[in-house]
N, C-alpha and C positions, 0 to 999 in steps of 0.2 A: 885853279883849286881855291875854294872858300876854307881856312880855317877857321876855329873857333871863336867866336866873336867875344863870350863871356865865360865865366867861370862863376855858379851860383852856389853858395854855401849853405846848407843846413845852421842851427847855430846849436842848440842842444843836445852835445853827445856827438858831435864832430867837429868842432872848433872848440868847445871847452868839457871840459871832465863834468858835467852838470847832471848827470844822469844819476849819479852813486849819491848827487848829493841830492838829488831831489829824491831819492828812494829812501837816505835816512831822515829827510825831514816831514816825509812823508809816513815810516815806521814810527818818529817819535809821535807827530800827532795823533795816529790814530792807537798808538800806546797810552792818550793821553784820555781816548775814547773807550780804551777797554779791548781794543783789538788786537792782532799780528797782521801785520801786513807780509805777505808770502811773495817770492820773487816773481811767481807768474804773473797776480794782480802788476805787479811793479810793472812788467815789462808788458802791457796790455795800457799801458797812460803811456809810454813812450810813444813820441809825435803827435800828439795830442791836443789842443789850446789849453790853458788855462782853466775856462771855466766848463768847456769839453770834462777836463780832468778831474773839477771838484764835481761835478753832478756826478762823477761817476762812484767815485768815495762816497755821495750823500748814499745811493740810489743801492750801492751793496751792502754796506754797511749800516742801510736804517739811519744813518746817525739826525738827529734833533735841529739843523740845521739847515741853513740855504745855502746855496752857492757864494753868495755876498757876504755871508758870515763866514766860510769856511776861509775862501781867497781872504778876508781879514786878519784872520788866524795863521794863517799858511804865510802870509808876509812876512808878518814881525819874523820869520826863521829864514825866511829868504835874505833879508836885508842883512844879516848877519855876515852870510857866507858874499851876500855883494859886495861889502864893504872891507874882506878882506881881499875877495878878488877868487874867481873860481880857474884853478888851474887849467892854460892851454893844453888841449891833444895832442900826440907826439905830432910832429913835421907839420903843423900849424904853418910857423913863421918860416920857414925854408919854403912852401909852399907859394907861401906871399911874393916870398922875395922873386921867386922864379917866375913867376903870373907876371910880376910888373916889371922884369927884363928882360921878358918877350912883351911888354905892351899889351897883354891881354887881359881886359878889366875885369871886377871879380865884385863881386855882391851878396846878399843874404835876404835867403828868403825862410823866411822861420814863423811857427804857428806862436810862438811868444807873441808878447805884446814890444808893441816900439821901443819905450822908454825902457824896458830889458835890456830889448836888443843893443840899444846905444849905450847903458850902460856897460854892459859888458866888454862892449867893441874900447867905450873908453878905457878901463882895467889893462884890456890887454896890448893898447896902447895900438890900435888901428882903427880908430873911428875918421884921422882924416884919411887914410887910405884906401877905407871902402866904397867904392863908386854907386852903393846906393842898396836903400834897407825895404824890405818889404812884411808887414808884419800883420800876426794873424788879426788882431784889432785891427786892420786897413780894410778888411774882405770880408764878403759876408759870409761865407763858404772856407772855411778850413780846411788843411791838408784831410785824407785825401782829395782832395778836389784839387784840381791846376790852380786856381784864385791867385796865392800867392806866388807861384813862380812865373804868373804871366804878370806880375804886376813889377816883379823885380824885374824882368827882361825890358818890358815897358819902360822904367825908368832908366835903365841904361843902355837904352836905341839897340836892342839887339833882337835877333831875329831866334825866335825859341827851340829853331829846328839847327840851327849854329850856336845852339847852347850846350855845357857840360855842368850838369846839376852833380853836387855832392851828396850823400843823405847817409843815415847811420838807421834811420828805422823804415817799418814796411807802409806805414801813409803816405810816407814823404818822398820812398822811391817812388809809388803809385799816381803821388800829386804830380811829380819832376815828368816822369813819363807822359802825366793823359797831358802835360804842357808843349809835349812833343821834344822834349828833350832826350840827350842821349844822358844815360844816370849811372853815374859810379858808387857804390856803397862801399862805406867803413864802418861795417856792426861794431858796438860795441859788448861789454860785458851781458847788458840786460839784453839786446837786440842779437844776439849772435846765431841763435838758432833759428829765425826765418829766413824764408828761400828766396826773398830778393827777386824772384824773377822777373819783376820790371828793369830789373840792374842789367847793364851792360857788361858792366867791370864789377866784380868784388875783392878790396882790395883790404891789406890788412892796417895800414898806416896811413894819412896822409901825404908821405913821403913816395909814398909807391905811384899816386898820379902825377908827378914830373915826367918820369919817363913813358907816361902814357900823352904829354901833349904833342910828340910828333908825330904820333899814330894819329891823332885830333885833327890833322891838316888837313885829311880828307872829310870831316865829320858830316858835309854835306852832303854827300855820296853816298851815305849808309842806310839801309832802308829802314824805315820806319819800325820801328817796338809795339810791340803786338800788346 
């Protein structure tokens, strides 16, 4: 029996609470525009890249702007909440700890940009622990596309169909899947009402996949996600 070789993590809205905070930094600026920003638009930029997510802002909303000037604006608010550190999701670090007491390596593949991703991993104090980053500025192709989850498997010698991808929104179960992975979701607040059906598992914590890793032993074995 093949068990699971990696463990690949989503990073925004499943390793850190970033989702609430990029919706109110998202409502102040286009408050700052003259708009509301409404929960649907909100939960319609979850999994998204970056600059995916400001043409989408330009493109609704009219606004006067490019891409390069909004992500400028959009910073100076991010850097705020970076620097105080954006709070882990529940079972985060039990998660961790249990991944690398079975020896099963663990990584992130995220439509963020790199230098996010690392910082965050720093904050929350596992950037030496994670065996390897894959970021939406690395690929040309953004979730939903595989891009990113074959690139984290890639870096950590692992075989994508003895993969278990995490994700919280519906591109990034879609990306995890056409990678040929088996894909566990943990919706969040904004993500809760899609149907995940590329999901294998819908779980409600990150605590809840522990006891799914010895089900995982056979993961090879399982047939293929439609």
């Amino acid at each position: 029996m093949t068990r699971v070789q990696a463990v690949i993590f989503d990073m925004d809205g499943l390793m850190i609470d970033s989702e609430r905070v990029a919706e109110a930094i998202t409502a102040d600026f286009l408050a700052e525009q003259g708009h509301v920003l409404t929960r649907e638009f909100a939960a319609s930029l979850v999994g998204l890249r970056a600059d995916e997510c400001a043409q989408r802002i330009i493109d609704t909303f009219d606004l006067p702007l490019n891409s390069a000037e909004m992500d400028q604006a959009m910073a100076r608010h991010w850097r705020r909440y970076l620097d105080k550190g954006i709070p882990p999701m529940p079972g985060l670090f039990s998660l961790v700890d249990e991944l690398e007491q079975r020896a099963i390596r663990w990584g992130v593949a995220t439509a963020s940009e790199r230098w996010y991703a690392i910082r965050n991993l720093q904050n929350l104090g596992l950037a030496a622990r994670c065996q390897a980053i894959a970021s939406g500025d690395e690929v040309v192709c953004s979730k939903p596309a595989p891009d990113v989850y074959l690139l984290a498997a890639e870096r950590m010698q692992a075989d994508p169909q003895h993969c278990l991808a995490l994700e919280d929104s519906q591109p990034g179960c879609q990306a995890a899947a056409a990678a040929g992975m088996t894909v566990a979701v943990v919706p969040n607040e904004l993500t809760n009402s899609a149907e995940f059906t590329c999901a294998r598992f819908r779980l409600s914590t990150l605590n809840d996949v522990i006891p799914l890793l010895d089900l995982l032993i056979d993961i090879a074995s399982w047939p293929k996600q439609s």
